[in-house]
C-alpha positions in Angstrom: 42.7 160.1 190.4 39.6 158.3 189.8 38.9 155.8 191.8 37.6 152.7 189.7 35.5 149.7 190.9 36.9 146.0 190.8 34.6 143.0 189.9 34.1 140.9 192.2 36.6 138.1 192.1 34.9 134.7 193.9 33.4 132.0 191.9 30.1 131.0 193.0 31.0 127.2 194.0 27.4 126.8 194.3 26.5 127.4 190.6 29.1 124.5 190.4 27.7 122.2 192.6 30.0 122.0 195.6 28.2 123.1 198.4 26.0 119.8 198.6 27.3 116.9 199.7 28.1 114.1 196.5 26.0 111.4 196.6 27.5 108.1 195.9 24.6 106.8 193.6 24.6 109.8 191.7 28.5 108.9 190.4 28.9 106.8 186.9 28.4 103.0 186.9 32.2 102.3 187.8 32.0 104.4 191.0 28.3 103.6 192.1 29.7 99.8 193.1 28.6 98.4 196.4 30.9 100.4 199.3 33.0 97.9 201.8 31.4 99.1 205.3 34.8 100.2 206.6 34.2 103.1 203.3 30.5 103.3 203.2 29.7 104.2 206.8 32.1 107.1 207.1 31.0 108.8 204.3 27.1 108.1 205.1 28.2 110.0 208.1 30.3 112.5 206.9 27.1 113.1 204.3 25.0 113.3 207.0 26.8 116.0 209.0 27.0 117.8 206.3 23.3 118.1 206.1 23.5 119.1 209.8 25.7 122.3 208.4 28.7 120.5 210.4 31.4 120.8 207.5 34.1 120.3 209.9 32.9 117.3 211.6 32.3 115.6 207.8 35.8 116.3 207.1 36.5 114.3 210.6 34.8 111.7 209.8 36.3 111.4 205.9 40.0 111.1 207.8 38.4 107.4 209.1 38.0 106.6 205.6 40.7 107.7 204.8 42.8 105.0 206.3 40.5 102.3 205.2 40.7 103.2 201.5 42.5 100.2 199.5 42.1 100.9 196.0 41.6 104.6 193.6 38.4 104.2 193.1 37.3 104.2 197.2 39.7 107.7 197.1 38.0 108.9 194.8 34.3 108.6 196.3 36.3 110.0 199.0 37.6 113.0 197.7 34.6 113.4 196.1 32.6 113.9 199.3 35.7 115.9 200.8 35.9 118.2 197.9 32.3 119.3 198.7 32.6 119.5 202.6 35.9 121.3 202.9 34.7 124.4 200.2 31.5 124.8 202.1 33.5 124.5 205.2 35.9 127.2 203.9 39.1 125.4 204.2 40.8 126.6 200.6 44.0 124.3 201.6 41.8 120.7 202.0 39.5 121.8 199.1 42.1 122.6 196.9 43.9 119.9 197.1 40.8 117.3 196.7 39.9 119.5 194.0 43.9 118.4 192.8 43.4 114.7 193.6 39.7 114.4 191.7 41.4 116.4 188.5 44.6 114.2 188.4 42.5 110.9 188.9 41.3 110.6 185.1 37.8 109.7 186.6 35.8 113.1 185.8 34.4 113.5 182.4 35.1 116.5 179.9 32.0 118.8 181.7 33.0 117.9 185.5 37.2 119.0 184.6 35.5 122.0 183.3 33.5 123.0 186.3 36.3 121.5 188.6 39.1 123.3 186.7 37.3 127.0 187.7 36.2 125.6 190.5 39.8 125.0 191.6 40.5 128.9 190.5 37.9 130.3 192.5 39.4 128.6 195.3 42.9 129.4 194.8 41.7 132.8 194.6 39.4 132.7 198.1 43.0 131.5 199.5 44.9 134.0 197.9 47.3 131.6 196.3 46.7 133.8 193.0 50.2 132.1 191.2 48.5 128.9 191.2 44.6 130.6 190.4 46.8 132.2 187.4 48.7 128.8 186.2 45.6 127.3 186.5 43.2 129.9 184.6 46.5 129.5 182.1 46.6 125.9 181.4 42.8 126.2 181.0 43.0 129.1 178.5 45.3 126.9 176.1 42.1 125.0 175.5 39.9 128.5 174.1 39.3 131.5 175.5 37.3 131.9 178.0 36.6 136.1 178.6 35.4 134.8 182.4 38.5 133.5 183.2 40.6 136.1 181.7 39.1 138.6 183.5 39.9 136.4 186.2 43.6 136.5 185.4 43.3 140.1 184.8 42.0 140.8 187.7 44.7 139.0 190.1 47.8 140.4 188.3 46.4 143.7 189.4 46.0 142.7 192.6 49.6 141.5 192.3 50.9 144.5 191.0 52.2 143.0 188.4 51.9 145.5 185.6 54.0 144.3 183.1 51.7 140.9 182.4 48.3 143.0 183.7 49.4 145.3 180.6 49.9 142.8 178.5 46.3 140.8 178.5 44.8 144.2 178.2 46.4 145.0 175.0 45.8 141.4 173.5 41.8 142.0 175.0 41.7 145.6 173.3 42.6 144.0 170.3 39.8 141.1 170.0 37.1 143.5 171.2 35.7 146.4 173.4 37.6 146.4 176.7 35.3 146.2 179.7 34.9 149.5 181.9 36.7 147.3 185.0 39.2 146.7 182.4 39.7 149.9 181.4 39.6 151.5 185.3 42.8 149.0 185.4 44.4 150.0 182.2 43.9 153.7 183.6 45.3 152.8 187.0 48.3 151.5 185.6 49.3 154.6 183.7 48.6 156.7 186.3 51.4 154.9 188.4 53.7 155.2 184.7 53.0 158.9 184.7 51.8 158.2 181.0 49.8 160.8 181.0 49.0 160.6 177.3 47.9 156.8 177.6 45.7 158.2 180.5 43.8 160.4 178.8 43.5 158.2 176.1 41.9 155.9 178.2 39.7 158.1 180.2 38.5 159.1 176.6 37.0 155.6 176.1 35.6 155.4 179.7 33.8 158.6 178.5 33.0 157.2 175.2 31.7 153.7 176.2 31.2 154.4 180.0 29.2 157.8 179.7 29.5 158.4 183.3 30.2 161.8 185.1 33.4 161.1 186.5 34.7 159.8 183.4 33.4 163.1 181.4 34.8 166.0 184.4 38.6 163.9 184.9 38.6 164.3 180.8 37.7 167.8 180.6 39.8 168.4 183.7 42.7 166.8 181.8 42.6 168.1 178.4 42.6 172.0 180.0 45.7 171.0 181.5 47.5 170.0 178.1 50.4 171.9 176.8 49.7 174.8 174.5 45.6 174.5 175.1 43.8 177.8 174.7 41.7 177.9 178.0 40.8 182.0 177.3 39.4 181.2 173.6 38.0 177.3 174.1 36.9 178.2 177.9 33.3 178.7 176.6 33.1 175.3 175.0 34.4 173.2 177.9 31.3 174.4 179.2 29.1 173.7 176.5 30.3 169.9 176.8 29.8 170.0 180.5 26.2 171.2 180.0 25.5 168.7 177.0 27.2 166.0 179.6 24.8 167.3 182.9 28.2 168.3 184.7 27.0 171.5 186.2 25.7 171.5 189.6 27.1 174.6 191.6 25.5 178.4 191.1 29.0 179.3 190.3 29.1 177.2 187.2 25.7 178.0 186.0 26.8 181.8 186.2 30.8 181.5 184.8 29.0 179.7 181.5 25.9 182.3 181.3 29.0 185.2 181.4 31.2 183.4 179.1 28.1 183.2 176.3 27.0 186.7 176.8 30.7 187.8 176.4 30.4 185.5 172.8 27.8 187.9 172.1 25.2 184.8 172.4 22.2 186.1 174.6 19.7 183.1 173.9 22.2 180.2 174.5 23.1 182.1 178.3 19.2 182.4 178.8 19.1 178.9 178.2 21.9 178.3 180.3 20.5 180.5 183.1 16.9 178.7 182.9 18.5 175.2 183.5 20.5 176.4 186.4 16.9 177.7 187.7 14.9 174.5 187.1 17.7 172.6 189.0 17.6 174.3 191.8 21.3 176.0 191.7 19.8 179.0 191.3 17.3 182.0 192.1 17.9 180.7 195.8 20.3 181.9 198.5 21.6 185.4 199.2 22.6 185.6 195.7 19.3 185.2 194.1 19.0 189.2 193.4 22.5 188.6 191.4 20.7 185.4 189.3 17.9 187.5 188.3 20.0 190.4 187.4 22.4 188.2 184.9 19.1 186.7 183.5 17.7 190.4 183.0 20.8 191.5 180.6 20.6 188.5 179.1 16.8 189.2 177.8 18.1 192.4 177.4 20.9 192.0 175.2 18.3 189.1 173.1 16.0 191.4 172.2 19.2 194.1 171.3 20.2 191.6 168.9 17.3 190.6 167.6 16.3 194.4 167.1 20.1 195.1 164.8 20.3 191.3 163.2 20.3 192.8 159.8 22.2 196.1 160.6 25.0 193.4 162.3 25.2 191.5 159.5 25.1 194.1 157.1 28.4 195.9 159.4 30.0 192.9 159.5 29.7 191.8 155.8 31.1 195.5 155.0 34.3 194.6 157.0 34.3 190.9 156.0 34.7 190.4 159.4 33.9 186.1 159.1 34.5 185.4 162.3 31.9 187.8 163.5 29.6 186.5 161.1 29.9 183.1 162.5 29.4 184.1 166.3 26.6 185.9 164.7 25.0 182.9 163.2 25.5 180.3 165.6 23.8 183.0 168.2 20.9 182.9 165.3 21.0 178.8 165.7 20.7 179.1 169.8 17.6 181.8 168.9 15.7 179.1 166.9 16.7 180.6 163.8 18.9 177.4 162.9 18.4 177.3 159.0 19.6 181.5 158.6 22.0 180.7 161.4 23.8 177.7 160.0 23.8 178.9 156.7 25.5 182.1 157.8 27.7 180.1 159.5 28.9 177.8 156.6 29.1 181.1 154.5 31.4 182.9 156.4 33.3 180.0 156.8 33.9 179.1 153.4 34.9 182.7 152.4 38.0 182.6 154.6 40.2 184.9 156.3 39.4 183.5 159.7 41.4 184.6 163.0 40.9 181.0 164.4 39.7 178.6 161.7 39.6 175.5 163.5 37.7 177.3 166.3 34.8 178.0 163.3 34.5 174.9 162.9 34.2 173.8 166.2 31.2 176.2 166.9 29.9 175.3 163.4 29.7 171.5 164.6 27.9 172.6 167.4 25.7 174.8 166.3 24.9 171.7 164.0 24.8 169.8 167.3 22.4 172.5 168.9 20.1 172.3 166.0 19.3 168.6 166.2 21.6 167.8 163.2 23.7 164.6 164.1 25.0 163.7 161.0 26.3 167.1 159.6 27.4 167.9 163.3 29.7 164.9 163.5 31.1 165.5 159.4 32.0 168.9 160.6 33.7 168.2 163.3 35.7 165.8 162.4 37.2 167.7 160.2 37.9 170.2 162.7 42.2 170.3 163.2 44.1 172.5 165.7 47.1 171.8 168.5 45.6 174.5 170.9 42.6 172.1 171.8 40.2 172.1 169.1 40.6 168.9 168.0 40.2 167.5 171.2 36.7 169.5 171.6 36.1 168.8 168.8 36.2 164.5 169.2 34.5 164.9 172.7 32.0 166.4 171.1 31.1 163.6 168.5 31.6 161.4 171.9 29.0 163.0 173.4 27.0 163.2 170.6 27.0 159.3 170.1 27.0 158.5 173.6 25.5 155.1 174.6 21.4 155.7 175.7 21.1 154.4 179.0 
C-alpha cells in the first residue's frame, strides 16, 4: 500500500487579516462613530495587549465591554476586535463564534463574508468541528466553485472516513478536470479499503501517468504482474524494459535478471546496454560479485559480435522457415544495435506477413523498438493498437505513459 501525502489542511488566517488587531478607524463610516468611553477604553486596551502578544488578556479585557455594549453596532466593533484576538490566541470556540456573530450581523461587505466565510472554515477545521467546516465550505460552494475549498471538503471527509461522500466529490472533480495527485492518493486509499482492486490499478495508472513518480510506476508494475491470466514467463523481459525506461532499477540483482532475460531474447546490444547503466550507477563491477558482472558483460560482447558476424545467414535461415517471430526478435535486436532503419523494417515485415505465435507480443516489441529508436509518434500508433488478455495491452498503455510522461 502506498502511502500517500495529505495537503495541508489550515488556512492561513494571516493572509486573511486576523492576526492583527482591527482598528476602529479603519471600519466603514457607520462603524467609525465616536466610541462611549465605557466601549472605547476596553477595546483601546484589549488592542493594546494584543500588540504586547497578550491574546488572552485582550479577550479579558473585551468581556468589560462586553457588558457595556447597548446597541449592534458597539457588538460589532467588539466582535470585531475579539474575532482577531481569540484566532491569534488559538481559542477556535471564542473565534468561531465572533467569526458567527460578525457574519450574521449584515455589517460586512461582499469581500470581508468571503474572507470571513473561509476564515470561519479554517477555524472549524483547527478545532476539529469538520461537520460545521463541511456545512460551511457547502453553503459557500452554492455560490461557485471554489477548487480551494473543495479540496478542503475533500480533504475532511477523508479524515472522517466517510467514503461514500469523499467518493462522491471525487467523481464529480474527475469529471470537470484533472484530479489532483492528493486527490487521487485518496481516491486510491479508498479502494484499497473496498478491495476494488480494478479501480486501484486504475488509479495508480493515472498517478503514473500524471504523477511520474517511482512509487507510482513499481506499485503498477507490481500490480499488473499479479493480474489473472498475465504471462510473467513471455512479458517478464518487458516489465523490465519499462522499469529501465522509468529509472526503477537500483539493486545488482536487477541489473543482472534484465541483462539475462535480453541475452535469452537473443538481444546482445540491448543487455550490454543494460549492463553498462548498471555499471555507471554504481550497482555494479563492485562487491564480491564483480568477477560475475564482468563475466555476463563478456558473453554479452561475445554473443554481439556472433550476431553481427551471421545477420544475413539468420535472416536468410529464418526467412527459409518463415519463422516471423524470429524475424522480429531479430530486428528489434538490429534496432538496439543502431541499425534502427534495417531493424524496424524487418520488424514491420515479418509482422505483416503473419503466422505469428504471439501477435500482440510483436507488436509490443515493435512499439518499442519504435520507442528505442527515438520514434514517438510511430511508437505510440503501434502500440495502441497492440490487443491481448495475457498482459500486452497493459504493457502496451504503460508504455505510451511513459513515453508521454510529464518533463520535470
Amino acid at each position: 500500500m502506498i502511502k500517500f501525502r495529505l495537503a495541508h489542511l489550515g488556512l492561513a488566517l494571516a493572509a486573511l487579516g486576523f492576526t492583527a488587531a482591527v482598528p476602529v478607524v479603519g471600519l466603514a463610516p457607520v462603524h467609525a462613530a465616536v466610541l462611549r468611553a465605557e466601549i472605547g477604553k476596553p477595546i483601546q486596551q484589549a488592542q493594546s495587549l494584543m500588540k504586547q502578544g497578550n491574546h488572552k488578556g485582550a479577550l479579558a479585557a473585551l468581556r468589560d465591554a462586553d457588558k457595556a455594549a447597548k446597541d449592534d453596532n458597539e457588538r460589532f466593533l467588539i466582535e470585531r476586535v475579539r474575532a482577531s484576538a481569540a484566532s491569534s490566541a488559538g481559542d477556535w470556540s471564542t473565534a468561531a463564534t465572533s467569526f458567527e456573530k460578525l457574519l450574521d450581523s449584515g455589517k460586512l461587505n461582499a469581500g470581508e463574508r468571503s474572507q470571513f466565510s473561509e476564515g470561519l472554515v479554517g477555524i472549524y477545521m483547527r478545532a476539529g468541528d469538520l461537520n460545521k467546516a463541511n456545512a460551511t465550505i457547502q453553503k459557500l460552494l452554492k455560490n461557485g466553485n471554489d477548487p480551494k475549498l473543495r479540496a478542503y471538503l475533500m480533504q475532511n471527509y477523508y479524515k472522517q472516513g466517510n467514503v461514500a461522500a469523499l467518493e462522491q466529490e471525487l467523481r464529480n472533480a474527475e469529471k470537470s478536470g484533472r484530479l489532483s495527485e492528493d486527490e487521487l492518493g485518496m481516491l486510491a486509499n479508498i479502494q484499497l479499503k473496498k478491495n476494488d482492486k480494478a479501480g486501484y490499478v486504475n488509479t495508480i495508472e493515472k498517478l503514473a501517468s500524471n504523477y511520474p513518480k517511482a512509487q507510482y510506476w513499481t506499485d503498477l508494475l507490481n500490480r499488473v504482474q499479479g493480474k489473472p491470466g498475465f504471462s510473467s514467463s513471455r512479458l517478464a523481459v518487458d516489465i523490465y524494459r519499462l522499469k529501465l525506461a522509468n529509472n526503477l532499477l537500483k539493486k545488482p540483482s536487477e541489473y543482472m535478471e534484465m541483462a539475462q532475460l535480453v541475452l535469452q531474447a537473443k538481444a546482445p546490444a540491448e543487455a550490454l546496454k543494460v549492463i553498462d547503466k548498471g555499471y555507471k550507477a554504481g550497482a555494479l563491477g563492485t562487491g564480491t560479485d564483480a568477477p560475475r558482472h564482468q563475466r555476463l558483460k563478456e558473453l554479452a560482447e561475445k554473443n554481439l559480435a556472433e550476431q553481427n558476424k551471421n545477420v544475413a545467414a539468420l535472416e536468410a535461415e529464418y526467412v527459409a522457415a518463415k519463422d516471423n517471430d524470429a524475424l522480429v526478435g531479430l530486428g528489434y535486436s538490429l534496432v538496439q544495435a543502431g541499425q534502427a532503419d534495417k531493424g524496424l523494417k524487418m520488424m514491420e515485415s515479418a509482422i505483416k506477413a503473419g503466422g505469428l505465435r504471439y501477435a500482440d507480443e510483436a507488436k509490443l516489441r515493435l512499439g518499442e523498438a519504435y520507442a528505442a529508436a527515438g520514434k514517438k509518434q510511430q511508437a505510440i500508433n503501434t502500440l495502441k493498437s497492440v490487443g491481448g488478455k495475457e498482459g500486452t495491452a497493459d504493457l502496451a498503455r504503460y508504455w505510451i505513459m511513459a513515453i508521454n510522461r510529464p518533463i520535470a
